[in-house]
C-alpha positions in Angstrom: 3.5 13.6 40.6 0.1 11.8 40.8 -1.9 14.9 39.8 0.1 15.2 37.0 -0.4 11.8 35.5 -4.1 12.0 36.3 -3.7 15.2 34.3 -1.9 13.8 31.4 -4.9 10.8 31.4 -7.6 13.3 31.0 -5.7 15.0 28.6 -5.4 11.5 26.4 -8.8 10.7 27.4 -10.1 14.2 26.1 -8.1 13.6 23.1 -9.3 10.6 22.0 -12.9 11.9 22.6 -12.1 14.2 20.0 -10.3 12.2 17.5 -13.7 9.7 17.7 -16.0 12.3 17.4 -14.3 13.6 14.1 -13.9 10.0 12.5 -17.1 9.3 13.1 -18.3 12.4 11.2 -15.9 11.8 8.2 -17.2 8.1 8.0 -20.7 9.0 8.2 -19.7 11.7 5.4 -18.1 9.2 2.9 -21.1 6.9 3.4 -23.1 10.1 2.0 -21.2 10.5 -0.6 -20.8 6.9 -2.2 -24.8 6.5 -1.5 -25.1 9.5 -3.8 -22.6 8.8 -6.5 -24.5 5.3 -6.7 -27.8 7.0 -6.7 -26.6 9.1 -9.5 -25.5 6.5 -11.6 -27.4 5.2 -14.6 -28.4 2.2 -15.5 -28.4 0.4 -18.2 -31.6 0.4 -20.1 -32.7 -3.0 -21.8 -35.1 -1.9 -23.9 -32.4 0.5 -26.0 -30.2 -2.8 -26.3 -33.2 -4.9 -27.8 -34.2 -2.2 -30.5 -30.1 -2.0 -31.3 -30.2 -5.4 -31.9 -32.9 -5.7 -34.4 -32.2 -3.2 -36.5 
């Protein structure tokens, strides 16, 4: 009975290894993909605005 439970420990442990490894790449890969949708974004350019505005 006690080799069993140590089994089913390192079985959870081994699992939860896993499951941290994983999140931790899916994290790390939505930070990359916000950084470059902000990158990609424009901005908004002043000096168009001013030469709208006097003409």
């Amino acid at each position: 009975m006690l080799k069993g439970l140590v089994l089913c420990f390192a079985v959870l442990f081994a699992q939860l290894a896993v499951l941290n490894i994983l999140d931790a790449r899916l994290y790390n890969a939505q930070d990359v993909r916000q950084a470059n949708t902000a990158a990609l974004t424009p901005h908004k350019d002043d000096e168009v605005e001013e030469k709208s505005e006097q003409s």
